[in-house]
C-alpha positions, 0 to 999 in steps of 0.5 A: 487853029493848031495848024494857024499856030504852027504856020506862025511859028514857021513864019516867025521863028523867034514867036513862043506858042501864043505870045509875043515876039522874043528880041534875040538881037534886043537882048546880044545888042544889050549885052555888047553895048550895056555890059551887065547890069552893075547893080544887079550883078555884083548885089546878088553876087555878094549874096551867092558867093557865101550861099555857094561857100556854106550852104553847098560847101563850094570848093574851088581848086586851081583858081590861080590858073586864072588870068586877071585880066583880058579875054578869057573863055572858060570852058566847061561840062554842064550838070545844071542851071546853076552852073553859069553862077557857080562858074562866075565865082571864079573870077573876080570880074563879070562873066557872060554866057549863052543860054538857050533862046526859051529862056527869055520867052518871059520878059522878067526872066528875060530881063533878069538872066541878060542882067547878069550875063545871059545872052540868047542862042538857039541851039537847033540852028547852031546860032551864028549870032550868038558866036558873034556876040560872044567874038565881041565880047572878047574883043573887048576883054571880057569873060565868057563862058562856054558849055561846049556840050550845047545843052546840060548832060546828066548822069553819068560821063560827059557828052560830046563837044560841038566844036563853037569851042574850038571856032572862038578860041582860033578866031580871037586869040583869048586864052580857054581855060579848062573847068569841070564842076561835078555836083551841081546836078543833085542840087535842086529837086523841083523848086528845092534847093538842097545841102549838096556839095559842088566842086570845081576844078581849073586847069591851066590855060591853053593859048591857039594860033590867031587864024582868019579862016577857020575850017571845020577841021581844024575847029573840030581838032581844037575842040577836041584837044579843050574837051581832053583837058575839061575831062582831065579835070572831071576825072580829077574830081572823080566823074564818070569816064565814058565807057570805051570799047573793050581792048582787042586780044589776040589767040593767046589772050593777050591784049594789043596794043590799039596804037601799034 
């Protein structure tokens, strides 16, 4: 029997353990045509904002680094679940974001996340579709939100940026905004939401070149140059900096410079 079931899901990638087939294009299709639920998003956005602001004493510092208006690509580490909602209170307008496709194995919470902004990408297979949904959504002057690590990193310093990053910031043109959020991650504790304190920081936006053709090189250098400026931020906010090699010394002692 466990060899049927393995053998199905070879055959139907997008089929959970025992159930049924997930929509991936049914729930990007929903977010390109429909947008987010208005009811739903802006009704349980006025009871998060002041959730976040009392009971976790959310501090936003830079918001006026916002753009009010067109494309906008925010850029962030990623400490929690909580942080595509603690990040939306930034703007004043819908957010959107990708969240991993196991997300939307069960149907209410499929429903629910694509409601407010959620749409699926399968991490493992560095989803194609999931750039192009996000390239629409742009297109049209909306907001999306982007964890360039892949996946949520905790604790200690920031992981490594894949470079989707750098591949949507050339081929749309949208202004990236650097955002660190640093806390999050000591919020819940099994289904316990707890009293802890969450801070964001933004940073000043960083406009690329329009290209056609974007190698991975050049992504990968953009990439690199978004990731410096979210780790400024998470260093402003007093996270962990990543352990570098220690400085080269010559016979007498003396550090040497690694540019020279």
């Amino acid at each position: 029997m466990g060899q049927m079931l393995n053998h199905q899901n070879l055959a139907d990638p997008e089929r959970p353990p025992g159930g049924a087939p997930v929509d991936l294009d049914g729930f990007r299709e929903r977010s390109l045509q429909r947008g987010v639920n208005p009811f739903v998003y802006w009704t349980l956005r006025a009871i998060l904002v002041p959730f976040f602001l009392v009971y976790l004493r959310l501090q936003r510092v830079g918001r006026e680094h916002l753009p009010r208006g067109g494309p906008l690509l925010l850029a962030s580490n990623h400490r929690s679940f909580l942080d595509p909602f603690v990040i939306g209170t930034l703007v004043r307008r819908p957010v959107y974001y990708m969240a991993k496709r196991e997300l939307f194995e069960k149907r209410w919470q499929a429903w629910v996340l694509n409601a407010l902004g959620a749409f699926p990408v399968d991490r493992g297979a560095g989803d194609r579709d999931a750039l192009e949904t996000a390239r629409a959504i742009l297109a049209r002057g909306d907001c999306v939100v982007v964890f360039p690590e892949g996946t949520r990193v905790r604790p200690g310093p920031l992981g490594e940026p894949r470079r989707g990053i750098g591949r949507l910031a050339l081929e749309t043109g949208a202004p990236v905004v650097p955002v660190a959020v640093i806390g999050s991650d000591a919020v819940r504790r099994g289904w316990r939401i707890r009293p802890r304190k969450v801070r964001l920081r933004v940073g000043a936006p960083l406009r690329f070149p329009t290209v056609e053709s974007c190698s991975p090189a050049l992504a990968a250098g953009v990439t690199e140059r978004i990731w410096a400026c979210v780790s400024l931020q998470w260093q402003w906010l007093g996270g962990a900096r990543a352990v570098g090699p220690a400085p080269a010394e010559d016979t007498h002692g003396h550090e040497i410079s690694r540019a020279a």
